[in-house]
N, C-alpha and C positions, 0 to 999 in steps of 0.2 A: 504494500500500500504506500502512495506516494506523501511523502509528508510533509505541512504546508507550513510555509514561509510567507512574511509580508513585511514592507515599511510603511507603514502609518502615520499620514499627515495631511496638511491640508495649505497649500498645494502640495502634488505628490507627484503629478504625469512626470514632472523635470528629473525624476530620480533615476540616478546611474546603479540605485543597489541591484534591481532583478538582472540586469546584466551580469553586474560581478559575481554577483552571486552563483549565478546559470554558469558562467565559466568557472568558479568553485565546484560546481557541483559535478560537472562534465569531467573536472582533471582526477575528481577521487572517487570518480564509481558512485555514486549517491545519488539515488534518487528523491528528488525534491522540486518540489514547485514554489517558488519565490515570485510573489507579485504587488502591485499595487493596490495600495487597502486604504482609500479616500475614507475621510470621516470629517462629519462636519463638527463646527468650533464647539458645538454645543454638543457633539456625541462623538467625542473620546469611549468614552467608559462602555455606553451601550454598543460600538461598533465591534471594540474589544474582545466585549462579551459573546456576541455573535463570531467572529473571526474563532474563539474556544470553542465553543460550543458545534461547531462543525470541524473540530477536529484541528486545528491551528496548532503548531510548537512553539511559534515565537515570533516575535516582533522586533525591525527594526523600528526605531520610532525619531520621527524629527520634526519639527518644529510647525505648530507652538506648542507640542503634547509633552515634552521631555518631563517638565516639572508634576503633569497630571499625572506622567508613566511612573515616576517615583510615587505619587500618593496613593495610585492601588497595588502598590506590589507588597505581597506579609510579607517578603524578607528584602537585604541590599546589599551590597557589597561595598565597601568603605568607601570604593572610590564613587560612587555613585552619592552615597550619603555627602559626604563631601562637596561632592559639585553641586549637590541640591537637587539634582536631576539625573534623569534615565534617558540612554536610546536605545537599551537594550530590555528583553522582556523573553522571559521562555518560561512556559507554563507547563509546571508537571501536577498532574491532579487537581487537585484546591489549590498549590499552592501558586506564586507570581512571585518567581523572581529576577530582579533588576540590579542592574550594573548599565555601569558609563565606559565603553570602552572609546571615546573622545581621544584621552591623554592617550591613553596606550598607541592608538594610531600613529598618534603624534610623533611619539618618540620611535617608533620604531619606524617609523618614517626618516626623520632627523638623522638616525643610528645603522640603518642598514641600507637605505637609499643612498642618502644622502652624505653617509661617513661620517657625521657628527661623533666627536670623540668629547665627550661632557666632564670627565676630568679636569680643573685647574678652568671652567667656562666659567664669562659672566654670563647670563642671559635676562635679558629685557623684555617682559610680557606688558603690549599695548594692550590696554582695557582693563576693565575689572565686572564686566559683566555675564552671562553664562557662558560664552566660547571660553573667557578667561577660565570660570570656576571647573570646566571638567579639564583642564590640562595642568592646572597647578601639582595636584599631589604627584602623578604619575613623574613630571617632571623633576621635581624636588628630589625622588628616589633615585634619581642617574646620578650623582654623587658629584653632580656641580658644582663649583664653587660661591656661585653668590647669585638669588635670582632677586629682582627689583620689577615691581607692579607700579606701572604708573595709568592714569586715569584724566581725562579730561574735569572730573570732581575729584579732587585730591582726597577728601575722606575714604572714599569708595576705595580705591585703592590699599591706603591706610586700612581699611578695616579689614579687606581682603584677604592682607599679610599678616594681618594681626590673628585672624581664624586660622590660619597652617601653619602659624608660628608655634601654635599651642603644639602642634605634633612633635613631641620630643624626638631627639637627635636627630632633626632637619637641620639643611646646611643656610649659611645665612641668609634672609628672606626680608625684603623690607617692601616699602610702597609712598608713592606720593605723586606728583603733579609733573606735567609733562617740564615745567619750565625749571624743575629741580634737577634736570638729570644731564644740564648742560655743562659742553667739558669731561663728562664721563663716556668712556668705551665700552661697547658689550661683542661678545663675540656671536653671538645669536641672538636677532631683534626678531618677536613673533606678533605678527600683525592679529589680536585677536578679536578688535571692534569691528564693526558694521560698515565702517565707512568705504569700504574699499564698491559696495554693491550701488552706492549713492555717486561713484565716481570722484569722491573724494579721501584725504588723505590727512591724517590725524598729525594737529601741528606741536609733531616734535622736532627738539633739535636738531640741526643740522651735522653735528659733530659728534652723532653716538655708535657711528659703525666704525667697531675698532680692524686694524690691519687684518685680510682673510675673511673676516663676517660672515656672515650667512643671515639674510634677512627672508623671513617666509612668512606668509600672509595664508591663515585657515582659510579665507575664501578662493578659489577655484574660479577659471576662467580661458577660454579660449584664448587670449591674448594676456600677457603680462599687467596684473592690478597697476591701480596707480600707486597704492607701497610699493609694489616692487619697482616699478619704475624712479620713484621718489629715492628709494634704496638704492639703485643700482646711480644714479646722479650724486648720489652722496656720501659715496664713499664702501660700501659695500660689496662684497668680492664675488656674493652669489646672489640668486634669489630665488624660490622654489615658491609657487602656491600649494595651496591643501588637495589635490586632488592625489598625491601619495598619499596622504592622512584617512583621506575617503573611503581606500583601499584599502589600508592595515586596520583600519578602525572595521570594517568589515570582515578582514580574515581573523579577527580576535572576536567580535560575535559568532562567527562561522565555528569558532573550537569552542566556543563555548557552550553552541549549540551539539554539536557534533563528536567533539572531542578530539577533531582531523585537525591541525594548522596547513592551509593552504600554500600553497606557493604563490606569490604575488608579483614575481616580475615580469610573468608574459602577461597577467591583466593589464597593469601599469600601462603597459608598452601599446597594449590594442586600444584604448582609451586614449593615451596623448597621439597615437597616430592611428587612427580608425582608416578602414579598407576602402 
């Protein structure tokens, strides 16, 4: 019996998961069916319940559900707790349980993509709102040297750091305002606010990509963000958007569903250049 798969959102048509996924499933023998599961703003919960109730394993879930997918799940896994929010969801019996696999993508994006060696790194996380909150812990665990949250409201920030700070033996962790961090170097700037979909570009300094850098921006796009563009004018030596993130954040749902870790470089590769 084939067993079913979906991402959950509203809008939803735009989603690249039933693809990766379908190529997931295709390279490990698996049969499954992975599709689009529209739900309106007002029926998260009931659409859920329907997608179980006909036999569903699990959900991906993105946006504006994340923070609801955390409210009906009885269990969670830290890092989801953490970020306040879920885009994961796999249903055994009664139970619902949720996990953020965001950061994980993240870094393993950063790490095996992209080479990032996080040893002796500063890194600079733009925003402090949910793209920020599901990448912070997974981040903090690569044994970094120094991460810095800054925020267009400097509180938000401040307070952001001030919550993962509490995680004893994290490495150092601070937060504040974009106009504080001038004259300072990072060696990985992560674009995590909104602005890049707006066509716009969050006014940080000009002088914070230190020699080598690596500036990456979680939003995705056919052509180069305007961070990345802003990045690569200012000193920064790479610049990568989230569409590797898209990817490894789905083959860490995909084991967790499954308990297979996919291969992800022929996906990677058939998405940045489709046939």
């Amino acid at each position: 019996m084939t067993d079913r798969y979906a991402v959950i959102g509203n809008p939803v048509a735009h989603s690249k998961s039933p693809q990766i996924h379908a190529a997931f499933a295709r390279a490990n023998g698996d049969d499954l069916d992975f599709s689009l599961l529209p739900a309106p703003l007002d029926g998260f919960r009931a659409t859920v319940a329907e997608f179980r109730a006909a036999g569903g394993k699990g959900l991906s879930v993105t946006l504006p559900f994340k923070l609801e997918a955390l409210e009906i799940a009885t269990s969670a896994a830290e890092r989801a707790r953490r970020a306040g929010a879920a885009n994961f969801l796999r249903f055994e019996g009664t139970e619902i349980l949720a996990d953020n696999t965001d950061g994980a993508g993240l870094v393993r994006d950063l790490t095996q993509n992209l080479g990032i060696d996080f040893r002796d790194s500063r890194v600079l996380v733009v925003g402090a709102g949910g793209g920020a909150r599901g990448i912070i812990l997974p981040l903090l665990e690569t044994g970094l040297r120094a991460l810095r949250i800054v925020n267009r409201t400097a509180d938000r920030a401040q307070a952001l750091a001030l919550e993962f700070a509490s995680v004893a033996g994290r490495p150092a962790l601070s937060g504040g305002g974009y106009a504080e961090i001038a004259g300072e170097r990072y060696d990985v700037v992560i674009n995590a606010t909104s602005a890049s979909i707006a066509g716009a570009v969050p006014a940080l300094p000009l002088d914070i990509f230190a020699s080598g850098s690596l500036a990456y921006d979680l939003m995705y796009a056919e052509n180069d963000t305007p961070f990345m563009l802003f990045a690569s004018q200012h000193g920064a030596a790479r610049t990568a958007d989230g569409l590797g993130m898209l990817v490894e954040q789905a083959a860490e749902s995909y084991y967790l569903w499954r308990g297979v870790r996919p291969q992800t470089a022929g996906v990677l590769r058939a998405l940045r250049h489709p046939a």
